[in-house]
Backbone and ligand atoms as CSV (ligand in chain L), in Angstrom:
chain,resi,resn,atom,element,x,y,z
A,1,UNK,N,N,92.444,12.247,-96.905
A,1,UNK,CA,C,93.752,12.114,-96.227
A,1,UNK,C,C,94.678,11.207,-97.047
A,2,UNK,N,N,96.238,11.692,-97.397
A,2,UNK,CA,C,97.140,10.740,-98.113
A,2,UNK,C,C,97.503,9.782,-97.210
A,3,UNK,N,N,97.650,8.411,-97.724
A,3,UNK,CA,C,98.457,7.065,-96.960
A,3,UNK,C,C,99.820,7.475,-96.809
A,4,UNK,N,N,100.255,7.026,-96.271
A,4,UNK,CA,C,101.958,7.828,-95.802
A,4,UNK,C,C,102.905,7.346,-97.050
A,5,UNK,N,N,102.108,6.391,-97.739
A,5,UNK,CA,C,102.923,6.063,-98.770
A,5,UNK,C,C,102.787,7.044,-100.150
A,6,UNK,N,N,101.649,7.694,-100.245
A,6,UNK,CA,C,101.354,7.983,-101.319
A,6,UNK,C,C,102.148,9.482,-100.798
A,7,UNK,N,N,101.694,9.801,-99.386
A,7,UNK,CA,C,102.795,11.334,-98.877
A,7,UNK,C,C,104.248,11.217,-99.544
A,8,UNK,N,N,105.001,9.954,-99.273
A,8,UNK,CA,C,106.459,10.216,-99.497
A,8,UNK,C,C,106.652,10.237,-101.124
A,9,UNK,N,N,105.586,9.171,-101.634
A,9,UNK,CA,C,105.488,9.382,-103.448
A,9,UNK,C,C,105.514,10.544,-103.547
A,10,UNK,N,N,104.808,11.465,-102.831
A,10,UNK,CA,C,104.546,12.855,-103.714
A,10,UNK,C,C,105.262,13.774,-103.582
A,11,UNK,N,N,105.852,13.207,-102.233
A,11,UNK,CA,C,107.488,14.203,-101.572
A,11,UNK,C,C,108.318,14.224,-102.660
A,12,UNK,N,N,108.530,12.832,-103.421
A,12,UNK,CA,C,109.744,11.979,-104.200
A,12,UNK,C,C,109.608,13.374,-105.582
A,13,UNK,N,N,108.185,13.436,-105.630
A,13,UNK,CA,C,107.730,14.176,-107.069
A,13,UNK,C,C,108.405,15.466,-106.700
A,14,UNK,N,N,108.240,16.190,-105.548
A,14,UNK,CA,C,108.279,17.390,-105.357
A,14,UNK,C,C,109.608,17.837,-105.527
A,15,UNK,N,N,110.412,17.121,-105.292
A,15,UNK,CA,C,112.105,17.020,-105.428
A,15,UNK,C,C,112.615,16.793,-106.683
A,16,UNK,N,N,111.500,15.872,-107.614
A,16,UNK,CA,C,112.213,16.063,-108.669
A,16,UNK,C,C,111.771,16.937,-110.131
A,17,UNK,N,N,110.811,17.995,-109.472
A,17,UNK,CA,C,109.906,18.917,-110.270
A,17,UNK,C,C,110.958,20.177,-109.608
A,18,UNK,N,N,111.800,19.882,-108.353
A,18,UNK,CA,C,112.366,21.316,-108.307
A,18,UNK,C,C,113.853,21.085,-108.578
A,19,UNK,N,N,114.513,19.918,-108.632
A,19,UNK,CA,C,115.635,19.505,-109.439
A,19,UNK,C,C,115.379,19.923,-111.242
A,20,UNK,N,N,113.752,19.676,-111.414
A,20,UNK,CA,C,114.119,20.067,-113.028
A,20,UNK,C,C,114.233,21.397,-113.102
A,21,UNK,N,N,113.974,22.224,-112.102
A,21,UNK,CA,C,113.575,23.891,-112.223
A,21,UNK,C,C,115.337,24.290,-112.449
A,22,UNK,N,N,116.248,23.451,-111.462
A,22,UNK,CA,C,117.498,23.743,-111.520
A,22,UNK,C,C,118.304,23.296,-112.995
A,23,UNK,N,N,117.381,22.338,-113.208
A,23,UNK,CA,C,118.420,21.558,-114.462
A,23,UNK,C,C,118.515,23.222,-115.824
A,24,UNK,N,N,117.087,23.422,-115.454
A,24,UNK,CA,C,116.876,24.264,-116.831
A,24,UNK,C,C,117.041,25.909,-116.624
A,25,UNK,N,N,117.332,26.055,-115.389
A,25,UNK,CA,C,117.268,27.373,-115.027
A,25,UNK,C,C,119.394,27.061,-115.287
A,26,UNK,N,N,119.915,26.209,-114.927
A,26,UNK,CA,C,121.882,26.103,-115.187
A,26,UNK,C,C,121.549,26.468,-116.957
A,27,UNK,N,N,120.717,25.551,-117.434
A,27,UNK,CA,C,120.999,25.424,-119.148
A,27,UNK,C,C,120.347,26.898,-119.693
A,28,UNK,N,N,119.887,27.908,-118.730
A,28,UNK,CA,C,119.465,29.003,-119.327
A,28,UNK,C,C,120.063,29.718,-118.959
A,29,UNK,N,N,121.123,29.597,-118.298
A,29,UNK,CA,C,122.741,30.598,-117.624
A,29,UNK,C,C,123.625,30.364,-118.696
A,30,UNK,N,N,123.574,29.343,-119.072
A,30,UNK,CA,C,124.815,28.158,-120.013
A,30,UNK,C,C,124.360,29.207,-121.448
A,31,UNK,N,N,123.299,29.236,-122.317
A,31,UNK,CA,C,122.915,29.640,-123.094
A,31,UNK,C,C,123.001,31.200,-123.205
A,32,UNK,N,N,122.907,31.652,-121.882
A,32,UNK,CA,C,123.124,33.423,-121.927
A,32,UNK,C,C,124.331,34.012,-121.958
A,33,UNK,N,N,125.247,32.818,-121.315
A,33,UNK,CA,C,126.947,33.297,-121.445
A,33,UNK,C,C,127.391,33.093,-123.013
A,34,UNK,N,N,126.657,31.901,-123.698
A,34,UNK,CA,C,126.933,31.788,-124.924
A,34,UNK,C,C,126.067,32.655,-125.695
A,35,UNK,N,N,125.457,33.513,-125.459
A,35,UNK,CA,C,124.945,34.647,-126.119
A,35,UNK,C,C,123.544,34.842,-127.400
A,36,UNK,N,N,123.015,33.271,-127.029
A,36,UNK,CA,C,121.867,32.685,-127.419
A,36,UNK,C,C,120.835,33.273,-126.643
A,37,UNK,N,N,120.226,34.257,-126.900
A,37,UNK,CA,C,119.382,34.963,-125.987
A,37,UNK,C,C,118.042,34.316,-126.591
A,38,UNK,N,N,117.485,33.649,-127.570
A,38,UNK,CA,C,116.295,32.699,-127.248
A,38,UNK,C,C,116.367,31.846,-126.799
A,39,UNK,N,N,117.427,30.974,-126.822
A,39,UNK,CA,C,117.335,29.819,-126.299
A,39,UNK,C,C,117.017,30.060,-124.861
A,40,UNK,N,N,118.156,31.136,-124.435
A,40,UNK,CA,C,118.398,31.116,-122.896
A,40,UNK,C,C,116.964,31.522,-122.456
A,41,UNK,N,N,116.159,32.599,-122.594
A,41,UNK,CA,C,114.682,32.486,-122.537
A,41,UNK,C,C,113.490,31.502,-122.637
A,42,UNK,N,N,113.591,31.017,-123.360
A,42,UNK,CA,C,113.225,29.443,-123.231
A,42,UNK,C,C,113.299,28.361,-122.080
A,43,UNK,N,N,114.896,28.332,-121.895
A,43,UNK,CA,C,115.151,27.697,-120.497
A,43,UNK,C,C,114.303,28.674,-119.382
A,44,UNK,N,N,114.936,29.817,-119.325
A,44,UNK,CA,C,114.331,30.448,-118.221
A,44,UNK,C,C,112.827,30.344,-117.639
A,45,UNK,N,N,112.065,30.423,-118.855
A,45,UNK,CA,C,110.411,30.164,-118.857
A,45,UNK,C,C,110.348,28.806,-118.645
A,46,UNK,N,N,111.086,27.585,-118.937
A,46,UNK,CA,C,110.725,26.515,-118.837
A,46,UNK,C,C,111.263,26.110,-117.201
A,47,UNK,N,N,112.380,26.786,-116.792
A,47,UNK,CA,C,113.089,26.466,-115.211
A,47,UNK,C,C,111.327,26.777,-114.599
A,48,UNK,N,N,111.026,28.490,-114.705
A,48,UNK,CA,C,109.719,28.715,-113.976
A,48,UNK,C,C,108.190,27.612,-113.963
A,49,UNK,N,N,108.324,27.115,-114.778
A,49,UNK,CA,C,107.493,26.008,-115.259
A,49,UNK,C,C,107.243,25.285,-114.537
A,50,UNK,N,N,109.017,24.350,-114.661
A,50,UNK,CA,C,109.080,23.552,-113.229
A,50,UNK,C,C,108.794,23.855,-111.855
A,51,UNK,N,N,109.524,24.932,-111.571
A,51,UNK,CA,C,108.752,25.197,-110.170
A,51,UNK,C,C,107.360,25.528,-110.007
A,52,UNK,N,N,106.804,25.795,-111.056
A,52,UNK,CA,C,105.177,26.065,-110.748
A,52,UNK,C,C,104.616,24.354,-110.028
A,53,UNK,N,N,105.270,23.707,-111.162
A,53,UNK,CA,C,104.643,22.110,-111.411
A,53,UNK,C,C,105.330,21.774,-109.661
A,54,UNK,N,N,105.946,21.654,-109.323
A,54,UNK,CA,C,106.468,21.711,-107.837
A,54,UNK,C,C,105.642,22.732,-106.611
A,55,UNK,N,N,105.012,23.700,-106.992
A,55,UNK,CA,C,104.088,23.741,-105.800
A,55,UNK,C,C,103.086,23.616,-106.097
A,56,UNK,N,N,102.079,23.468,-107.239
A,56,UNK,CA,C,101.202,22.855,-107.237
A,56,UNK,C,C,100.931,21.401,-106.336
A,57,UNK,N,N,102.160,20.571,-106.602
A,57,UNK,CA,C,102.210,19.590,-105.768
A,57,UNK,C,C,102.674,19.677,-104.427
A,58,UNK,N,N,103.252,21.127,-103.724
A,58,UNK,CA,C,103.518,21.272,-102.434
A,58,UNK,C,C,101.984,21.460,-101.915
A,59,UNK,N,N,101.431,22.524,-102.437
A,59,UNK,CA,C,99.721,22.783,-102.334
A,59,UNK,C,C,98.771,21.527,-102.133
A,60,UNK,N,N,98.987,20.655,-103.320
A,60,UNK,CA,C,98.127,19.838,-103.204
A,60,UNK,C,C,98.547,18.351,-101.832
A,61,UNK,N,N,99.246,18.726,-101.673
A,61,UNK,CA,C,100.196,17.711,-100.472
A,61,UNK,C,C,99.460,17.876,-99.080
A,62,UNK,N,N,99.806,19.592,-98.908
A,62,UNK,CA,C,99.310,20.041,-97.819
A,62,UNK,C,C,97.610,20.416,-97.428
A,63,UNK,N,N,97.204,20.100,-98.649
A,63,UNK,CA,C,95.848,19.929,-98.364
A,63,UNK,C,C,94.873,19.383,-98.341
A,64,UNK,N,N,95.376,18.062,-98.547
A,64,UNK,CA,C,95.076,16.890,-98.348
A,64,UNK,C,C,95.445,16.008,-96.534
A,65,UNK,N,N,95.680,16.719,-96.347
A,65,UNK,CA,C,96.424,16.616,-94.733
A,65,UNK,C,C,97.662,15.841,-94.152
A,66,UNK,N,N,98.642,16.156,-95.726
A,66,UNK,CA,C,100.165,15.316,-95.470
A,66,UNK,C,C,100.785,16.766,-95.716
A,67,UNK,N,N,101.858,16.688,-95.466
A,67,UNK,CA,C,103.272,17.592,-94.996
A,67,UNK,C,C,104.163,17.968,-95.993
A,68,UNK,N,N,104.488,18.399,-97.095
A,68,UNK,CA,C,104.909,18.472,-98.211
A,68,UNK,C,C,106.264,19.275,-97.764
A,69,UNK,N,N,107.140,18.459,-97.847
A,69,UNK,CA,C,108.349,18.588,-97.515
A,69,UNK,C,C,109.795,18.898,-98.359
A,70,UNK,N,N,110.129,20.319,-98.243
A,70,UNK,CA,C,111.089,21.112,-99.137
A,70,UNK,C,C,112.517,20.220,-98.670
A,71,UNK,N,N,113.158,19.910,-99.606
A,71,UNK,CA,C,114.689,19.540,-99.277
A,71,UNK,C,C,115.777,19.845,-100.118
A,72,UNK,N,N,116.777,19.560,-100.056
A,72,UNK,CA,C,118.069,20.231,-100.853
A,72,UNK,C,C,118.257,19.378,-102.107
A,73,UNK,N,N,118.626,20.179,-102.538
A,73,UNK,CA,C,118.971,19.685,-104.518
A,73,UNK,C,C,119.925,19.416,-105.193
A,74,UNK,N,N,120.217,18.643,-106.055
A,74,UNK,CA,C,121.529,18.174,-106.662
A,74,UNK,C,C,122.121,19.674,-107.255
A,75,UNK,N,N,123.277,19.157,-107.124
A,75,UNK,CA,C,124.288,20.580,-107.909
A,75,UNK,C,C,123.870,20.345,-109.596
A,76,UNK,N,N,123.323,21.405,-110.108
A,76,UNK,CA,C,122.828,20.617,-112.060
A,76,UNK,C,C,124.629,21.214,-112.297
A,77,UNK,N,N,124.385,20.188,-113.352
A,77,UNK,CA,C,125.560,20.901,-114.444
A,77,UNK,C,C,125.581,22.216,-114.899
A,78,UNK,N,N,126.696,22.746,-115.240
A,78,UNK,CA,C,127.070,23.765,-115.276
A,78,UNK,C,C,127.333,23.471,-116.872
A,79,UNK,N,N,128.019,23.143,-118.004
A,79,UNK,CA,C,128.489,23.183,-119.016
A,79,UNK,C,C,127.791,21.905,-119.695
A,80,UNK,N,N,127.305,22.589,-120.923
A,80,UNK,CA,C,126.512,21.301,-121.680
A,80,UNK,C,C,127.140,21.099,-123.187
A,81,UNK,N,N,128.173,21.893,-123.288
A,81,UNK,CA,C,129.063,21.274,-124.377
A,81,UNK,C,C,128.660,22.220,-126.019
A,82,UNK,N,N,127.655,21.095,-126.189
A,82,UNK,CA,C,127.007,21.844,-127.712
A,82,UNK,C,C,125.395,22.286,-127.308
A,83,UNK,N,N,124.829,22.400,-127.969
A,83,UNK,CA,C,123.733,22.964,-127.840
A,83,UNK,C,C,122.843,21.621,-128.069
A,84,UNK,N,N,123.069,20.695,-129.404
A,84,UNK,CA,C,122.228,19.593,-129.327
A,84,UNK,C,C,122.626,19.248,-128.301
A,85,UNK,N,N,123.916,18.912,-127.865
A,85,UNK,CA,C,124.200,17.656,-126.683
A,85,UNK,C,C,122.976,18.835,-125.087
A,86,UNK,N,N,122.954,19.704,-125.164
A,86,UNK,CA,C,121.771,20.615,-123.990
A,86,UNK,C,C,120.530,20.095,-124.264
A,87,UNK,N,N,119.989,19.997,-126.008
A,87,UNK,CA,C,119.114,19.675,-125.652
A,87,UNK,C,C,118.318,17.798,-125.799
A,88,UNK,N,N,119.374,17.541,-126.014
A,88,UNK,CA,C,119.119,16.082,-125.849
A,88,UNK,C,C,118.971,15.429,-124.293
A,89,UNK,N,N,119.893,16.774,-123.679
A,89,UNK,CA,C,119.907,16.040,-122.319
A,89,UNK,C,C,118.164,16.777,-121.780
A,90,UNK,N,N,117.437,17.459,-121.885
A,90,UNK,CA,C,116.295,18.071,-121.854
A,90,UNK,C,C,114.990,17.256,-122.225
A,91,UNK,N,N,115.722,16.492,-123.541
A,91,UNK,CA,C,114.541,15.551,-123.919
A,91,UNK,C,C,114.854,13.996,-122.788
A,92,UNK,N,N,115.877,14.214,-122.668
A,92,UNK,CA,C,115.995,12.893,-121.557
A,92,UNK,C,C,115.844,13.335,-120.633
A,93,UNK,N,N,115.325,14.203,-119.897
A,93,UNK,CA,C,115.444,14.548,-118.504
A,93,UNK,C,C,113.823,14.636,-118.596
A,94,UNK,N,N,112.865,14.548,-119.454
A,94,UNK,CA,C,111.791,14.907,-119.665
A,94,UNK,C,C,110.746,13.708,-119.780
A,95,UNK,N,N,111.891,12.666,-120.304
A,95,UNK,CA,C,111.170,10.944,-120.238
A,95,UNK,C,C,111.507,10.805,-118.712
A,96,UNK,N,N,112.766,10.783,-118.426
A,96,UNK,CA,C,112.710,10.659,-116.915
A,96,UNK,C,C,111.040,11.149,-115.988
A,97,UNK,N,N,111.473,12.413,-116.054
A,97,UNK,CA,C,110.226,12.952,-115.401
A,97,UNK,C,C,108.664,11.825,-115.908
A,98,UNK,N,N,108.522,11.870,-117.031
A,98,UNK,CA,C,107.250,11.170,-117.509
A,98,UNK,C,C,107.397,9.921,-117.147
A,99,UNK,N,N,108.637,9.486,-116.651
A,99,UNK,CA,C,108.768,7.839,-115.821
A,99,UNK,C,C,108.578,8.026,-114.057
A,100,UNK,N,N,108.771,9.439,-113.917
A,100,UNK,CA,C,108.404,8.910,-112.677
A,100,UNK,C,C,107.201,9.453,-112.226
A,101,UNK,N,N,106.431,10.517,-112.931
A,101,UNK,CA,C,104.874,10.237,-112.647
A,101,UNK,C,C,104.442,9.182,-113.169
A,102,UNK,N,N,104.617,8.475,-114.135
A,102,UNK,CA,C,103.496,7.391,-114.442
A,102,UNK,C,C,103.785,6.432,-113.002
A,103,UNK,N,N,105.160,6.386,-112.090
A,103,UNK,CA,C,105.246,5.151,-111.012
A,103,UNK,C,C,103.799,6.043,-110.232
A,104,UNK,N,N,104.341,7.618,-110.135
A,104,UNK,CA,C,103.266,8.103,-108.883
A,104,UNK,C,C,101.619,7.396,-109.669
A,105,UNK,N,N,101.237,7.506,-110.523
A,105,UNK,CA,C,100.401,6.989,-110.951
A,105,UNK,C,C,100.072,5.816,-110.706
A,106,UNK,N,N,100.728,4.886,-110.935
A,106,UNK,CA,C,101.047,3.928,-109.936
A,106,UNK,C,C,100.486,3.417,-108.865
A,107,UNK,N,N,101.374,4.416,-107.717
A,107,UNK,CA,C,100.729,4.129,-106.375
A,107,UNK,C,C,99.712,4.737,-105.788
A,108,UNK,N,N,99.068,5.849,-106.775
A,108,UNK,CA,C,97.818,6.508,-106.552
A,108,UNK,C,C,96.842,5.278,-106.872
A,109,UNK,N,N,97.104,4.162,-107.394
A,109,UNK,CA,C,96.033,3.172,-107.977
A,109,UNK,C,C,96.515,2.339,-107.032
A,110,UNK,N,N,97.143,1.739,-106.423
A,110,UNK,CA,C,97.736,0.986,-105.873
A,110,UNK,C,C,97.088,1.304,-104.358
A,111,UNK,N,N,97.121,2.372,-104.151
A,111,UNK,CA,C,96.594,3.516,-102.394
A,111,UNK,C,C,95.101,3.140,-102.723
A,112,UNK,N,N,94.632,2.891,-104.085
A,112,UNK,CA,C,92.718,3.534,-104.418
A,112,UNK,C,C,92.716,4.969,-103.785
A,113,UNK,N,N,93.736,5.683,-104.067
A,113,UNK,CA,C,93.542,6.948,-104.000
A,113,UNK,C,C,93.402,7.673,-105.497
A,114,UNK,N,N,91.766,8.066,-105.292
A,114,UNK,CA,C,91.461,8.259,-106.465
A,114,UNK,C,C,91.379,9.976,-106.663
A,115,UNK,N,N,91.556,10.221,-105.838
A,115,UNK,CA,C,91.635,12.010,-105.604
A,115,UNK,C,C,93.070,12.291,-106.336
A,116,UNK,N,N,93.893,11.590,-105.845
A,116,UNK,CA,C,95.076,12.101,-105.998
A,116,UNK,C,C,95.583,11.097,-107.510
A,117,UNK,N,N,95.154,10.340,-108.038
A,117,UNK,CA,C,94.779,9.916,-109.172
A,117,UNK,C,C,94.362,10.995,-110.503
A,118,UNK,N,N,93.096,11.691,-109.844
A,118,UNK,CA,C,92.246,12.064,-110.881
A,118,UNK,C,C,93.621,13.677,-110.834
A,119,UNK,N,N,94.143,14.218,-109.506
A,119,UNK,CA,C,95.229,15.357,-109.804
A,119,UNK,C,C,96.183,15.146,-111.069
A,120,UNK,N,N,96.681,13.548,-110.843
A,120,UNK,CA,C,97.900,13.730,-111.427
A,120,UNK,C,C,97.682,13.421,-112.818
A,121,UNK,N,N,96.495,13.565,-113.375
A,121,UNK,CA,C,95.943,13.402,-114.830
A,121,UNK,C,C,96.289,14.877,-115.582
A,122,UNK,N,N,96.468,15.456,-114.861
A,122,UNK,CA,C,97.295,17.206,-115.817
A,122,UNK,C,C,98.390,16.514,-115.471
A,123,UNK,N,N,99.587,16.456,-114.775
A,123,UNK,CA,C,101.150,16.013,-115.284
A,123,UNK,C,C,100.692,15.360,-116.263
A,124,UNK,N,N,100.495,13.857,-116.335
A,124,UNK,CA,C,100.652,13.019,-117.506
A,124,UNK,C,C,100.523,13.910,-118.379
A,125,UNK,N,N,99.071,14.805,-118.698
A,125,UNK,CA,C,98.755,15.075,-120.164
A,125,UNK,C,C,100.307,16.407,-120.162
A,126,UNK,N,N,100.114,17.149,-119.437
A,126,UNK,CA,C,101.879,18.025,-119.231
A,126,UNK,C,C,102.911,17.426,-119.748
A,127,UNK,N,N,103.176,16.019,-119.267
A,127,UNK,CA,C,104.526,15.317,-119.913
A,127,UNK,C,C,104.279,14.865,-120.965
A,128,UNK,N,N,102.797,14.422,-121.757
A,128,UNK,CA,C,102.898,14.935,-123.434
A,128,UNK,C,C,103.530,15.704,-124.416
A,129,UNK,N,N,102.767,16.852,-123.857
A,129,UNK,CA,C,103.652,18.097,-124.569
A,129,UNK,C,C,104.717,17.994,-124.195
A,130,UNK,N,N,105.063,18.081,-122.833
A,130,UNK,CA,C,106.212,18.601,-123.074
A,130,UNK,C,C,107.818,17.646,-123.561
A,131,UNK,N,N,107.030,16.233,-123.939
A,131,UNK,CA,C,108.114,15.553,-124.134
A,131,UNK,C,C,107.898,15.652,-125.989
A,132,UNK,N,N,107.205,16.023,-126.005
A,132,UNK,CA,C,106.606,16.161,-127.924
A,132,UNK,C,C,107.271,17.114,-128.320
A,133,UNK,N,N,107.581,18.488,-127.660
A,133,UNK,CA,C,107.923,19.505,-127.928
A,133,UNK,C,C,109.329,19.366,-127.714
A,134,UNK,N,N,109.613,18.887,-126.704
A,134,UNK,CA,C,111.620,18.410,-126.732
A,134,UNK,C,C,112.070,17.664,-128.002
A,135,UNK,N,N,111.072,16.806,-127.984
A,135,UNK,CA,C,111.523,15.978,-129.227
A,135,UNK,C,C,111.773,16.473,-130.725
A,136,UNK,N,N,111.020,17.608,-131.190
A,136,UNK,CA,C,110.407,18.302,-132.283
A,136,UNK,C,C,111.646,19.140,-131.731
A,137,UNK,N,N,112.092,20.237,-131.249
A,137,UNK,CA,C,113.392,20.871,-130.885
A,137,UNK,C,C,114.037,20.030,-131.315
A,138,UNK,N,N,114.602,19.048,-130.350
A,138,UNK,CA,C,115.762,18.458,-130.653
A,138,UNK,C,C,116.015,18.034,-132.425
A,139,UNK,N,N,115.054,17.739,-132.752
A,139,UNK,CA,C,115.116,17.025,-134.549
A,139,UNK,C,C,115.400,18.537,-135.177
A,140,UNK,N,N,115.202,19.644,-134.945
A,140,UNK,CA,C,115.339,20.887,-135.628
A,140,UNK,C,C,116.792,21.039,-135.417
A,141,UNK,N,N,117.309,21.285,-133.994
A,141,UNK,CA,C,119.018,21.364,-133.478
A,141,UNK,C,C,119.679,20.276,-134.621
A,142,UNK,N,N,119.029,18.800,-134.571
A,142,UNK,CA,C,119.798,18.099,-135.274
A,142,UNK,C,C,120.116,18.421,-136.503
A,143,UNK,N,N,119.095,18.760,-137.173
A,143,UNK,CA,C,119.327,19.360,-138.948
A,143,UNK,C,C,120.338,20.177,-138.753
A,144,UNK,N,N,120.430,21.232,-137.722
A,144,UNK,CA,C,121.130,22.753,-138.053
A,144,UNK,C,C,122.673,22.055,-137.561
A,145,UNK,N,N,122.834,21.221,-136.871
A,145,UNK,CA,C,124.478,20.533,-136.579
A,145,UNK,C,C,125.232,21.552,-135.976
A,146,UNK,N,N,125.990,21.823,-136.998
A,146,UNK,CA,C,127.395,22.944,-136.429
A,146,UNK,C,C,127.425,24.013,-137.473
A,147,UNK,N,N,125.762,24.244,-138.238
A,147,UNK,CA,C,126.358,25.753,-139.116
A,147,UNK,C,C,125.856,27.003,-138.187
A,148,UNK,N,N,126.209,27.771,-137.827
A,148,UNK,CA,C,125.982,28.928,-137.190
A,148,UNK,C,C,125.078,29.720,-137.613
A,149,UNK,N,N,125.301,29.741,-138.733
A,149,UNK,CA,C,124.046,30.736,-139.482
A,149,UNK,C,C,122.522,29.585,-139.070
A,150,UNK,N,N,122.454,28.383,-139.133
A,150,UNK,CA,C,120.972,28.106,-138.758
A,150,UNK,C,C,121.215,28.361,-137.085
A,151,UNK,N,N,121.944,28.021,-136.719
A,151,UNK,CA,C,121.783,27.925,-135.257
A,151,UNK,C,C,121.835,29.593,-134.806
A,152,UNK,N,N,121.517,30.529,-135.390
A,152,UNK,CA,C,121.498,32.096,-135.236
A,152,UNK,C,C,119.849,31.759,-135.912
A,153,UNK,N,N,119.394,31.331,-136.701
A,153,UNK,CA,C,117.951,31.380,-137.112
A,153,UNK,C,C,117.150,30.691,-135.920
A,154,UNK,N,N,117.721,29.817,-135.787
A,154,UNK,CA,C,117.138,29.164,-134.350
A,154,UNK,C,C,117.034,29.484,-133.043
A,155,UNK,N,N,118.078,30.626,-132.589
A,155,UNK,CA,C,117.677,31.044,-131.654
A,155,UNK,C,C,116.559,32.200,-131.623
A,156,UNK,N,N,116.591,32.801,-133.032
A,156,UNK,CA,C,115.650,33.606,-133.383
A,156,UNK,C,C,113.978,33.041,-133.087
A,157,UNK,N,N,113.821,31.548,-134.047
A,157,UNK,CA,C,113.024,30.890,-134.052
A,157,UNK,C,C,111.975,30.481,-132.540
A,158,UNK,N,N,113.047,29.716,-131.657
A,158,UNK,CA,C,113.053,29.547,-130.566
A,158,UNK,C,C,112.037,30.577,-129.339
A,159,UNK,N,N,112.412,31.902,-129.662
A,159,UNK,CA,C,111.639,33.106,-129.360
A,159,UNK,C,C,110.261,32.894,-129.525
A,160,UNK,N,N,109.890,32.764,-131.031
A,160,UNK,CA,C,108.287,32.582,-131.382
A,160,UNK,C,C,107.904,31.019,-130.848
A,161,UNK,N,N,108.371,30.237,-130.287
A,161,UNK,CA,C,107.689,28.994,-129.477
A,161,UNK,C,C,107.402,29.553,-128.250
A,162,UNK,N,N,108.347,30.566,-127.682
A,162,UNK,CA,C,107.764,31.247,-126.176
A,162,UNK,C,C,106.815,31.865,-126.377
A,163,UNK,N,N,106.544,32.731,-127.202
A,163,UNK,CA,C,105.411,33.538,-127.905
A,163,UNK,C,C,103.763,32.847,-127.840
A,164,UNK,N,N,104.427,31.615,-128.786
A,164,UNK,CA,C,103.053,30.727,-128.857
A,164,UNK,C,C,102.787,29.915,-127.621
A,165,UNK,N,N,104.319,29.456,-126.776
A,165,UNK,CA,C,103.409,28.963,-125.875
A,165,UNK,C,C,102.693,29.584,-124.827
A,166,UNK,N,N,103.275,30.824,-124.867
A,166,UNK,CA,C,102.391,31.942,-123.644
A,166,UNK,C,C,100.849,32.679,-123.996
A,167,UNK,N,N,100.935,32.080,-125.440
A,167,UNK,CA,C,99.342,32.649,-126.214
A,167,UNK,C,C,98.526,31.254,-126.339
A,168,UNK,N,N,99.244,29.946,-126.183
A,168,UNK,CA,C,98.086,29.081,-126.357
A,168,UNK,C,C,98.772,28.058,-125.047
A,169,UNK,N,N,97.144,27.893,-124.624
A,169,UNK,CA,C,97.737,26.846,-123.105
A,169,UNK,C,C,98.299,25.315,-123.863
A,170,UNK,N,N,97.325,25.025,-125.279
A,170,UNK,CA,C,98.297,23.154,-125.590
A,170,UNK,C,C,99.661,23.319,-125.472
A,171,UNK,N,N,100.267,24.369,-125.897
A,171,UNK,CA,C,101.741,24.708,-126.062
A,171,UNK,C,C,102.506,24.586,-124.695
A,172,UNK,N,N,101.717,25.432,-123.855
A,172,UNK,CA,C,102.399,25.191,-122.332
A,172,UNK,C,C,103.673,24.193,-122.305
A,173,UNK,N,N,105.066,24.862,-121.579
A,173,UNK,CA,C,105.591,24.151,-121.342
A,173,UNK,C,C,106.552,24.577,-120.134
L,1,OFO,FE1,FE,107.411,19.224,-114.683
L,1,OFO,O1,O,107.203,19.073,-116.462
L,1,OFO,FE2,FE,108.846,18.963,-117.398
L,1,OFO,O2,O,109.766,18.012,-116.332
């Protein structure tokens, strides 16, 4: 059974695993109007991501015998400017996330709730990759700046990371 504290921790998570589903599912609308069809695929697979990572934790809420509770979501941005400035905000939205499981981590040690401890040991190793892999993007966007011709190789590029990450689970993202 969760302590009511560790319930609302995990509520806190659940809201902000389906806020990221929105952040990246806007930046994969943003990318398709601009006619970046890897990138925008990318987002798209990565929006679905998030929401997976969000009912896993609705699942694991409710079966533990606390109440996992759906609520309403920030409006994401709509316009991200350049493409680095999209994905810089991706790699920061991604430490965020890895800051606020390590608190749930936290109060899973804090509860001696060791069940729900030993769960949230896939996020952490999850917000590895996936903050390794923002980072490694973003340093590639940075080289390519404002020439078009790389940033046309890159969306090309971009494609074969969906590729690999749907053929190998470390990649997962
Ligand atoms: Fe839910 O893993 Fe990224 O944010």
């Amino acid at each position: 059974m969760l302590s009511k504290k560790m319930e609302a921790a995990l509520n806190e998570q659940i809201k902000v695993e389906a806020d990221s589903s929105q952040v990246y599912l806007s930046m994969a609308s943003w990318a398709e109007i601009k006619g970046l069809e890897g990138i925008a695929q990318f987002m798209y697979k990565h929006s679905d991501e998030e929401r997976a990572h969000m009912l896993k934790l609705v699942k694991y809420v409710n079966e533990r015998g606390g109440h996992a509770k759906i609520s309403a979501l920030k409006d994401p941005k709509t316009e991200f400017g350049t493409f680095q400035k999209m994905f810089e905000e991706l790699y920061q939205h991604e430490i965020f996330v890895s800051n606020s499981i390590n608190e749930l981590v936290h109060v899973s040690l804090g509860e001696k709730d060791y069940a729900t401890h030993n769960f949230l040991q896939w996020y952490v190793a999850e917000q590895i990759e996936e903050e390794a892999l923002a980072r490694s993007i973003l340093d590639k966007i940075k080289l390519i700046g404002n020439d078009k011709g790389g940033l046309y190789l890159f969306d090309r590029d971009i494609q074969q990371i969906n590729v690999e990450s749907a053929a190998s689970p470390n990649m997962g993202m």
